[in-house]
C-alpha positions in Angstrom: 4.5 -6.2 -23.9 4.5 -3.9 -21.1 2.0 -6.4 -19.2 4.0 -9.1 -20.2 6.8 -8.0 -18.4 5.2 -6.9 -15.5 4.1 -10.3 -15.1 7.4 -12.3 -15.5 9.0 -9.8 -13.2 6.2 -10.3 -10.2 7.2 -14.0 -11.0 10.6 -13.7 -10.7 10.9 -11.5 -7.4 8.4 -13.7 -6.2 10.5 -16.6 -6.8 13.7 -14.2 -5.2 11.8 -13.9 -2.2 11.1 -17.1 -1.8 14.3 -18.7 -2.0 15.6 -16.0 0.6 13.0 -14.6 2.5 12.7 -17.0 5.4 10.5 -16.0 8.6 12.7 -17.8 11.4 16.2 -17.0 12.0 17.3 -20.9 11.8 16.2 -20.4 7.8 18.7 -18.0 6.7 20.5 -18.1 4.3 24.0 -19.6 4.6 25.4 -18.0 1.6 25.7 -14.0 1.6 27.2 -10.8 3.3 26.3 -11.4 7.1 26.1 -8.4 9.1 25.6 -8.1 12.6 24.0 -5.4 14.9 26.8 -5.5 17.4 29.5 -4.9 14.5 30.4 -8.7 14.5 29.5 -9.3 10.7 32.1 -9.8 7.8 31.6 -5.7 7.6 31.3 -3.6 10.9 28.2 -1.2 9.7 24.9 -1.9 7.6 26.3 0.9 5.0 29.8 -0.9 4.5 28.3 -4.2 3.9 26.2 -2.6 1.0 28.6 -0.2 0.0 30.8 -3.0 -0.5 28.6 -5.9 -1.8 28.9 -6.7 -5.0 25.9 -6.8 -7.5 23.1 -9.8 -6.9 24.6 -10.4 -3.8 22.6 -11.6 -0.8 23.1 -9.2 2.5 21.8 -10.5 6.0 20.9 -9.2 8.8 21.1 -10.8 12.1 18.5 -9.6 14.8 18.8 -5.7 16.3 18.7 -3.1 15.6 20.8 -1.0 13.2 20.7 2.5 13.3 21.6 4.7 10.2 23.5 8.2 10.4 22.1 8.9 7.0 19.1 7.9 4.5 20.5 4.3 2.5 21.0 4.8 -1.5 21.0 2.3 -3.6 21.1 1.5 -7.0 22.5 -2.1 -7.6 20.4 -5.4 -7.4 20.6 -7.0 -3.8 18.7 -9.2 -1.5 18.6 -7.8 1.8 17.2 -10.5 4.4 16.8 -10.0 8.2 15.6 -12.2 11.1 11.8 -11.3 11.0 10.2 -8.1 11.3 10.1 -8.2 14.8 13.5 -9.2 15.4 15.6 -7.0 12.4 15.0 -3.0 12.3 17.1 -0.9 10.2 16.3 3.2 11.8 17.0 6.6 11.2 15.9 9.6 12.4 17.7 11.2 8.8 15.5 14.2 6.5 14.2 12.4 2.9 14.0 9.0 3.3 15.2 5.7 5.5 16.0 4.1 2.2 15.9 4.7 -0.8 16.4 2.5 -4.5 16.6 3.8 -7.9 18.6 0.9 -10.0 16.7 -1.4 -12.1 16.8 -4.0 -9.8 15.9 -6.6 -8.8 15.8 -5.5 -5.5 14.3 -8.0 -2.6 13.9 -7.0 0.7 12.4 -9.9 3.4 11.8 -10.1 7.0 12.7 -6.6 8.3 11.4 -3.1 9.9 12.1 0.3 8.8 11.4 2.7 10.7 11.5 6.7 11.1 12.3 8.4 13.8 12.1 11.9 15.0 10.5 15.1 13.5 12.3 15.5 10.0 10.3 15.0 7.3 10.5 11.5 5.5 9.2 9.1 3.8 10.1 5.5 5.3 11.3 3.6 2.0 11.0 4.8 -1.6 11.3 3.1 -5.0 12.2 5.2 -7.5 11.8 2.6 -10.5 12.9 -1.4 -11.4 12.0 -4.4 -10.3 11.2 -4.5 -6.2 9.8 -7.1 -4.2 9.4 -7.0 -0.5 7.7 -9.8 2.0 7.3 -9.6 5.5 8.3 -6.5 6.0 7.3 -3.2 8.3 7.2 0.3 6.9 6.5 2.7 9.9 7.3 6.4 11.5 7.0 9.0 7.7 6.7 12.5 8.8 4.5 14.8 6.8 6.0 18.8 6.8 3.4 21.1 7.1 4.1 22.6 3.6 4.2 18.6 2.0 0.7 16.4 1.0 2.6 13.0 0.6 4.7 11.0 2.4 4.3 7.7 3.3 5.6 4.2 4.9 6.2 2.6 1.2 6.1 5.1 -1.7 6.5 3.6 -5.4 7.1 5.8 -8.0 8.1 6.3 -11.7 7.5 3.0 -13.4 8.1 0.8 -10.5 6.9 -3.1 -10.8 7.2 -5.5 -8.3 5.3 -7.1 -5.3 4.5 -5.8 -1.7 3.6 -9.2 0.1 2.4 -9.8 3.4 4.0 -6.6 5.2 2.6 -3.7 7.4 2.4 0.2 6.7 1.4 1.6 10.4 1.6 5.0 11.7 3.0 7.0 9.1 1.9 10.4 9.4 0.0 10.5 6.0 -0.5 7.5 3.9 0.8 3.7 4.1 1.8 3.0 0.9 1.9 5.3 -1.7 1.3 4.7 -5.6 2.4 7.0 -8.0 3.5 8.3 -11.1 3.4 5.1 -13.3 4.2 2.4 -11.0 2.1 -0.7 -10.9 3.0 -2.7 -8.0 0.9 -5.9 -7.0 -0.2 -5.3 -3.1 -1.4 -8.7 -1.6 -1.8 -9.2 1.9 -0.4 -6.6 3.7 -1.9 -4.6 6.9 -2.1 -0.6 6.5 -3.1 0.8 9.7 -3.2 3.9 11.8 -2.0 6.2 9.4 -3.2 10.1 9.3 -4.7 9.9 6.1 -5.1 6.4 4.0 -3.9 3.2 4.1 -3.4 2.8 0.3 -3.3 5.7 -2.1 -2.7 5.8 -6.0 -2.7 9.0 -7.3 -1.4 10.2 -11.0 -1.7 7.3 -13.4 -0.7 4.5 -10.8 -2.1 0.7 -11.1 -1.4 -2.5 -10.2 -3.8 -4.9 -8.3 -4.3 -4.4 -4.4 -5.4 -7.8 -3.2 -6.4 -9.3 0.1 -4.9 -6.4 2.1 -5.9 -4.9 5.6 -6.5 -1.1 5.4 -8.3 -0.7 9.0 -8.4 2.7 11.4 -6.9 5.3 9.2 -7.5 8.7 9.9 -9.3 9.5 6.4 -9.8 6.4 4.1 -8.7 2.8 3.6 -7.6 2.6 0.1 -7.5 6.1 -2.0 -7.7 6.7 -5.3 -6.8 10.5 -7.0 -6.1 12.1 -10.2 -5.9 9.3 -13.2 -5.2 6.2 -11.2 -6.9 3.4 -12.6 -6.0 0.2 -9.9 -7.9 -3.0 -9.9 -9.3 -3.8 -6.1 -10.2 -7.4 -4.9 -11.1 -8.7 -2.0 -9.7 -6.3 0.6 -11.2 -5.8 4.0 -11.4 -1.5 5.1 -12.7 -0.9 8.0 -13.3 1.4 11.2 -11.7 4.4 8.4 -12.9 7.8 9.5 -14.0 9.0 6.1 -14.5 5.9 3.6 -13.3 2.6 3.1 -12.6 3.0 -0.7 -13.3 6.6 -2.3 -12.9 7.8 -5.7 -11.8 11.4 -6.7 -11.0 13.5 -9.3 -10.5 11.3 -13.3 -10.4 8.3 -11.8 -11.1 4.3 -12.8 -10.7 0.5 -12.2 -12.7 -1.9 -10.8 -13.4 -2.8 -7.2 -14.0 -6.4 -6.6 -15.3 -8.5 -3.9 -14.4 -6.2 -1.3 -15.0 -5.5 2.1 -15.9 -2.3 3.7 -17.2 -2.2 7.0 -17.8 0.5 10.0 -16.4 3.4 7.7 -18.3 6.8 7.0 -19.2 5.4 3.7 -17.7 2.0 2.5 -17.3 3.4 -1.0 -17.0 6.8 -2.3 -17.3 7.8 -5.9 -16.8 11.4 -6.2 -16.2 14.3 -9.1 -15.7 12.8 -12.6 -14.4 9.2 -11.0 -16.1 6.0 -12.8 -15.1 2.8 -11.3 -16.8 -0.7 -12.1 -17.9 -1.9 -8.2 -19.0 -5.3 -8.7 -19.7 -7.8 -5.7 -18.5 -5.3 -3.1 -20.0 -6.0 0.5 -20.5 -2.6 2.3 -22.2 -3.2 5.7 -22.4 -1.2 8.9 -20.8 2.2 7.5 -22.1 5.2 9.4 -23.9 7.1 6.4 -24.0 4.9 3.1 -22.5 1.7 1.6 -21.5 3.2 -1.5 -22.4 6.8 -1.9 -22.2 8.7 -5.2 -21.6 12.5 -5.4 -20.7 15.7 -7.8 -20.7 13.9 -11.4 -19.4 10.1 -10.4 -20.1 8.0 -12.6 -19.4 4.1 -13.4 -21.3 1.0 -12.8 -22.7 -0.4 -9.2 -23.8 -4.2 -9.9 -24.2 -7.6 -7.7 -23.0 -5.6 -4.4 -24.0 -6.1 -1.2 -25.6 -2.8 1.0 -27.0 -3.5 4.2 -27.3 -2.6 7.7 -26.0 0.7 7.2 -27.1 4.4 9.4 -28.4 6.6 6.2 -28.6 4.8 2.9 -27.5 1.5 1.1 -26.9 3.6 -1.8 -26.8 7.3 -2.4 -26.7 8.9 -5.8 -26.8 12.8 -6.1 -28.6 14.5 -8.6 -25.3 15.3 -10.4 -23.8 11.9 -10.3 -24.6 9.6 -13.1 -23.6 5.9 -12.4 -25.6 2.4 -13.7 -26.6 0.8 -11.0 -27.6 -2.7 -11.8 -28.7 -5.9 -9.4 -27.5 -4.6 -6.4 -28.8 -6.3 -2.7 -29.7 -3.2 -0.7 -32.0 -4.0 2.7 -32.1 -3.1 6.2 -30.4 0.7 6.0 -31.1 2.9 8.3 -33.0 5.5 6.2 -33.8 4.2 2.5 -32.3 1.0 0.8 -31.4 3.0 -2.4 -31.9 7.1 -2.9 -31.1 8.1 -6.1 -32.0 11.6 -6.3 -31.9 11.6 -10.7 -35.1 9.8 -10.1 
């Protein structure tokens, strides 16, 4: 049942965001709340308009910028719609969070930025639960305290379902998007970039499919996966990561597919008690192993792709205890395949 629903709601905040997510200004809607930067809107501020708008409604945003003296809270299905993500920023230098939804939605968001600024620590938007879909859409600027390991551009947690589609998560000071607790968002398309740590991490028992998504020159790893997270990978392109392009850790599971890892460290990690299925993977050009097995990894390795990497195609310590099956190893710089059980 639980898939079941997940399913019809991706469908239906699909079909939201279709009907009001436009990409040129021309497209808005013609129905809805209409708030201007400049104060010219049927409300003066961004927080009247929401405060104010009744449930379902449809706010938008004209181009500008609109600058918050506190972190947004909401709770009561909307549709939020700006000009483009280039055109429509909602900002705030506040402590916790730009914005912040906890209802049971739906809640769409289309075609705007939201951004940090300053040196408080926040997370850029957070989903505390519901039904959420956002499309075009930038989530930049999360400070990280010293004290703090998470924070990120796009952070869903409890049992949050939903879709992130074609948005960007760059420069938060930790991770892009975060994936937590039980939430098990669908991520397809999107571009996390130059942010401190990864791109993408699930930690605790998130899920979801990532799909087709960008996760290029982060300062640790592309897509991360910690504690019980069990996500299902396909077809994403991470590359130029310092660390890996997809790593393992800790209890972790779910199947990489058809991805693409390229120019990393290591294009996929499998560390501690992790067992992942990697099937049809392509890791070329990674500094010291396509896909590199340490501690007591585990999983299957079949039909991938490991070439024209510096050290090995694939590395399996002594400790580590994956199958590896029909794998395409040749031209590494050191040894096609060094499994050190052997």
């Amino acid at each position: 049942m639980k898939r079941v629903y997940l399913l019809l709601m991706c469908l239906l905040v699909g079909a939201m965001l279709s009907a009001c997510g436009p990409s040129q200004e021309e497209a808005l809607p013609q129905e809805g709340i209409r708030v201007e930067a400049d104060g010219s809107g049927d409300y003066s501020t961004l927080e009247e308009a929401l405060e104010e708008a009744p449930e379902e409604a449809i706010v938008i945003l004209g181009p500008g910028t609109y600058h918050l003296e506190r972190g947004l809270d909401l709770s009561k299905p909307l549709r939020l719609v700006g000009a483009g993500m280039d055109r429509t920023e909602i900002v705030s230098e506040a402590e916790g969070y730009v914005l912040r939804f906890s209802g049971d939605g739906p809640f769409a968001v289309a075609d705007i930025t939201f951004r940090h600024e300053g040196g408080m620590a926040a997370d850029v938007v957070v989903v505390q639960g519901g039904g959420v879909a956002f499309a075009r859409c930038r989530f930049t600027g999360a400070v990280r305290a010293e004290t703090e390991e998470v924070r990120a551009g796009l952070r869903f947690q409890g049992s949050t379902a939903g879709v992130m589609q074609d948005c960007v998560a760059e420069g938060n000071d930790s991770f892009g998007v975060v994936v937590e607790g039980q939430a098990q968002p669908v991520l397809e398309g999107n571009l996390c970039r130059e942010n401190t740590r990864s791109g993408i991490l699930y930690s605790d028992s998130g899920a979801g499919v990532a799909r087709q998504n960008e996760c290029t020159d982060n300062g640790y790893h592309g897509i991360s996966v910690n504690d019980q997270a069990e996500p299902t990978l396909e077809e994403n392109v991470c590359a130029d990561n310092e660390q890996t392009g997809i790593v393992y850790f800790e209890s972790t599971g779910g199947v990489a597919r058809g991805n693409e890892c390229t120019g990393n460290g290591v294009g996929i990690g499998v560390g501690e008690h992790a067992a992942p299925t990697l099937e049809e993977n392509v890791c070329t050009g990674n500094g010291q192993a396509g896909i590199g097995y340490l501690g007591s990894g585990g999983g299957v390795a079949r039909r991938n792709e490991c070439s024209g990497n510096g050290g090995y195609g694939i590395y399996v310590a002594e400790t580590a205890g994956p199958d590896l099956a029909d794998n395409d190893c040749h031209d590494n710089g050191k040894e096609d395949i060094q499994d050190l059980r052997l």
